[in-house]
N, C-alpha and C positions, 0 to 999 in steps of 0.2 A: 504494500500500500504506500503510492508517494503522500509525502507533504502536500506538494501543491505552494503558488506563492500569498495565497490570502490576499484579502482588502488592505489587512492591517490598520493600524492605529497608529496616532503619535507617535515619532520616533522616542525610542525612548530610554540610570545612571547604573553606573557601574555595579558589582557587587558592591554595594555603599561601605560595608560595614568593615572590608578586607582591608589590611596593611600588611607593609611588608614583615613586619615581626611576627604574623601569626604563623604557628605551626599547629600541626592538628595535634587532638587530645587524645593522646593516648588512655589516659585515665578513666574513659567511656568505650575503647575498642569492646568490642565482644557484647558489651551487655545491651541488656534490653533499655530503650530509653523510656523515659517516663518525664513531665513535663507537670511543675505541682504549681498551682493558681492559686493563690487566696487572698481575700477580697480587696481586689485592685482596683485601683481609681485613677481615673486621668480629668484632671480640669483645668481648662484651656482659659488664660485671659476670657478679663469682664462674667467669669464663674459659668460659662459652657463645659457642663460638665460631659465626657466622650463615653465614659467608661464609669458604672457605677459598683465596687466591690464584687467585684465579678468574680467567681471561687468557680475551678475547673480542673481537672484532673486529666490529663492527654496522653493515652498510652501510645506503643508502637502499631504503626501500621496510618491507614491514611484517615486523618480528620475534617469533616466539613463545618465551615463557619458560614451560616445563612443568615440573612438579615435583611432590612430595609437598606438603602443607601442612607445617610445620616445613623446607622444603628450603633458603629464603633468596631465594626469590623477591623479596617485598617488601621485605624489606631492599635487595638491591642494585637494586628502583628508589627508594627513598628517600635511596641515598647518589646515583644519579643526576640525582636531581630536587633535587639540592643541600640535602635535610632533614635528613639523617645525615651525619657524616662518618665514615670510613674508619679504620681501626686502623692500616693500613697499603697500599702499592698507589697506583696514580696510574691517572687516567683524564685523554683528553684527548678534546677536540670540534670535529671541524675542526682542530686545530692549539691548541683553548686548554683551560690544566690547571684544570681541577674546582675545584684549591682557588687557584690565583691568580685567575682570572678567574671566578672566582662569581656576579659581576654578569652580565657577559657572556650566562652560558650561560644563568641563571634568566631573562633576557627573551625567551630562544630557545626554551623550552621551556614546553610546556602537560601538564599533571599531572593524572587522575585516581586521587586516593588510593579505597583500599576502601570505608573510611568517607568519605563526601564529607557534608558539614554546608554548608548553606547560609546567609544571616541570613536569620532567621524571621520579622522585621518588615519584611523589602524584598520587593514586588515581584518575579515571576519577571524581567521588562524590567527592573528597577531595578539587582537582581544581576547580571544581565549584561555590563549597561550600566556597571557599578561595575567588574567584573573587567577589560573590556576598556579600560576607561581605564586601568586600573594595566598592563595589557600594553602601552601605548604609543597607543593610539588616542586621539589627543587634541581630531582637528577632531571636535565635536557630531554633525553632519551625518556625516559618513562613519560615527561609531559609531552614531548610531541604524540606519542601512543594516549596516553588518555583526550589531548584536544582530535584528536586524529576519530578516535571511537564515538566521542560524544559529536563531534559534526557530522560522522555520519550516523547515529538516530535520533539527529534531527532534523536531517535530509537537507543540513546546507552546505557535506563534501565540496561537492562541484563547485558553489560558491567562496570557495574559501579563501580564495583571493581578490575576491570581491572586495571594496572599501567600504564600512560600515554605512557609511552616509549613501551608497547605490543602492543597500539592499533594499528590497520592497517592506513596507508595513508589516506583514504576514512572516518576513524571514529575520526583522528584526525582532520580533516575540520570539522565533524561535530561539536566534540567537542569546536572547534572556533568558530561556528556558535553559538551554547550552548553559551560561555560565551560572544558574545556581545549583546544578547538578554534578558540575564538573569538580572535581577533587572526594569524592564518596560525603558528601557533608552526614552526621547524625540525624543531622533536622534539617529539613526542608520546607520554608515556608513562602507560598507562592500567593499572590494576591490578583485576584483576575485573570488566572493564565492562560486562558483562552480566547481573549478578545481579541479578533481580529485574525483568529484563524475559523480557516472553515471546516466546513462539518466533518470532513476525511481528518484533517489535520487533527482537527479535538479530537477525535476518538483515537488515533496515534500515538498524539500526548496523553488521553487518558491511561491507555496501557503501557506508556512508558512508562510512568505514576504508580500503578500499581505494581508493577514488576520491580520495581525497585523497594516497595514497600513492603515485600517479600520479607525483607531482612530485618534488623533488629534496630529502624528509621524511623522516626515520625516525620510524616508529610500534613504539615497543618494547610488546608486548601479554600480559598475564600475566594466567592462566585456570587454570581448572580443567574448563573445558568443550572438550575437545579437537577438539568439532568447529570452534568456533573457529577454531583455529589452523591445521586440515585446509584448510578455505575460505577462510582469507586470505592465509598468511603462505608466503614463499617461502623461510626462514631460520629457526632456529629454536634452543633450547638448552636441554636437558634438567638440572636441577640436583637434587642429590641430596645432601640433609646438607652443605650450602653448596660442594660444589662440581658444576665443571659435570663431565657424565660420556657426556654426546653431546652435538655440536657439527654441524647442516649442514641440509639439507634433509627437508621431512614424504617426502619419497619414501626416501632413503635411508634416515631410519627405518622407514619399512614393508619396503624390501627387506629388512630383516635377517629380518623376520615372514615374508615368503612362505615356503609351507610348513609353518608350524609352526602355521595357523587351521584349525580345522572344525568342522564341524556334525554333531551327533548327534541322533538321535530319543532317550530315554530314559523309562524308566517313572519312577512316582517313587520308590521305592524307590535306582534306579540315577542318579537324580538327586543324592540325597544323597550318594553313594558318589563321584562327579564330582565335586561339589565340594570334598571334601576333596582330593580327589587333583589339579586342576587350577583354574588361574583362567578363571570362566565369564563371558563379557564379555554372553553376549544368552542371557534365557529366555524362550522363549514358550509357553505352553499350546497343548496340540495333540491330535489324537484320540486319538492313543495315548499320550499321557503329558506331556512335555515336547520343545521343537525348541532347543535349546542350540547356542550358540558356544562355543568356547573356544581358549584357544594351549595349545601345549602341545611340551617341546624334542623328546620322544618320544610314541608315541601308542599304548599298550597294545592288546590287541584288542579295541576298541567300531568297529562299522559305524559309518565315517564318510564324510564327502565334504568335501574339501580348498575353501576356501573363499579367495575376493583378501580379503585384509584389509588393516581402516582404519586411520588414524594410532591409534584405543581400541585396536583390537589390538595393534599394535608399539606403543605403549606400555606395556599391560601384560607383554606380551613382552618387552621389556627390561629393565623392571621385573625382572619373574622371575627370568629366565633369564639376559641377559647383562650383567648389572648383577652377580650374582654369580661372573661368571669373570672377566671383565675392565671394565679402565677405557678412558675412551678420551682419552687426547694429545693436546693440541692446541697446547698451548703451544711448541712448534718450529716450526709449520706445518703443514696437512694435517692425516690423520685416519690414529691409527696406533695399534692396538688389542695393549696393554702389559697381561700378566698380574699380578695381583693376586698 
């Protein structure tokens, strides 16, 4: 399956967090990672607060962070990837804290921010080649074989002499993609990483994602494309006006949905009238008018047929519905649904 060159996006900074003294951490080789939250806070000038005591536990393997846009997604991977620091709250990795061991963690970890910027006068090989030196690859020889193997599963080989500032939109995400992967990092955190590529490319990068999460890595993954997160991630954390408000698995939140999805034939007239009254997740034109999804907590009398719904559904469904009754606790332990 190729890549493909995408629409792409913004060109887009380096591994931000990399210098030249980082080497990688031995002190976490072998084990399992684990990722410890407790109740962190971020408040931005004139008291915007991003992030409210957010307490989360992130084991190995791949994690999803869903959210509104404004919810504090990006923020708390920013205070993760050591960019931002925190108002308040301590986060530990493996055993070491965020703000004592900073060095530490930033050689363990590979970052792609939203905006990812390249330099425009190096070589796609050159940039790579440049990042994975600052991630610890120091023999020559073994960094040209690792920039060598990651450009080509990201299918930008042939390109690789290409100058950053030619590539297309679609081969500059990759190339972000490329350099937060490059050097084996522990932790992987990636913010939007598929915007601007298309539908072959995402699914590519999806199972690069997981093939690598194989191992004893956490890939924390924040999206707006929820099928995403459906297709990868085993864990996952709903945040909402900085804080979290679901905490556990894409299946648990769908259970909460069975039931409350279905499909209506409507004219369009009764189209319009549908949407005011429900959120409609799929429309499609049909002979007789429109073929609509939607959730819904009750279901007035429209001829319907009850449909399995996908992590879009429960998510808007919780959205909705029980995002307005209750929150959900997690900060004890477990999952333990506390009225508002």
């Amino acid at each position: 399956m190729g890549w493909g060159e995408g629409s792409g996006t913004k060109a887009p900074a380096t591994r931000a967090f990399a210098h030249p003294d980082h080497v990688g951490c031995s002190a976490v080789s072998g084990e399992a990672m684990e990722i410890r939250i407790r109740h962190l806070t971020k408040v931005f000038e004139k008291g915007k607060r991003a992030l409210n005591d957010v307490t989360l536990d992130i084991g190995s393997g791949m994690f999803g962070l869903l959210g509104p846009n404004g919810a504090g997604k990006t923020t708390l991977m920013r205070i993760l990837a050591t960019l931002m620091e925190p108002t308040s709250g301590e986060v530990w990795f493996n055993g070491l804290h965020l703000k004592k061991n900073r060095r530490e963690i930033r050689a363990m970890t590979g970052y792609l921010p939203q905006e990812f910027h390249a330099f425009p006068n190096l070589r796609a090989w050159e940039f790579l080649d440049y990042v994975a030196s600052l991630s610890g690859l120091k023999d020559p020889r073994k960094r040209k074989e690792a920039v060598d193997e990651m450009l080509e599963k990201v299918g930008l080989y042939e390109a690789r002499d290409r100058f950053c500032n030619r590539l297309s939109g679609g081969m500059k995400r990759r190339l972000g993609i490329a350099q937060a992967l490059i050097g084996n990092p522990k932790v992987i955190i990636v913010d939007e990483p598929t915007t601007g590529l298309d539908p072959e490319e995402r699914i590519r990068f999806r199972n690069l994602l997981s093939e690598i999460a194989r191992g004893d890595v956490i890939i924390i993954l924040s999206t707006h494309i929820v099928g995403d997160i459906s297709s990868t991630c085993g864990d996952m954390a709903l945040l909402h006006r900085g804080e979290v408000v679901f905490k556990g698995s894409p299946e648990e939140l769908i259970q909460m949905a069975r039931g409350h999805a279905w499909r209506l034939e409507v004219s369009d007239d009764e189209l319009e009238a549908i949407k005011l009254k429900y959120p409609v997740i799929v429309t499609i034109p049909s002979a007789g008018g429109w073929e609509v999804e939607i959730v819904a907590e009750e279901l007035d009398s429209y001829a319907a047929e009850p449909v399995e719904p996908n992590l879009e559904h429960a998510y808007v469904y919780f959205m909705e519905y029980r995002l307005r009754e209750s929150v959900v606790d997690f900060r004890e332990g477990g999952i333990e649904e506390v009225a508002v």
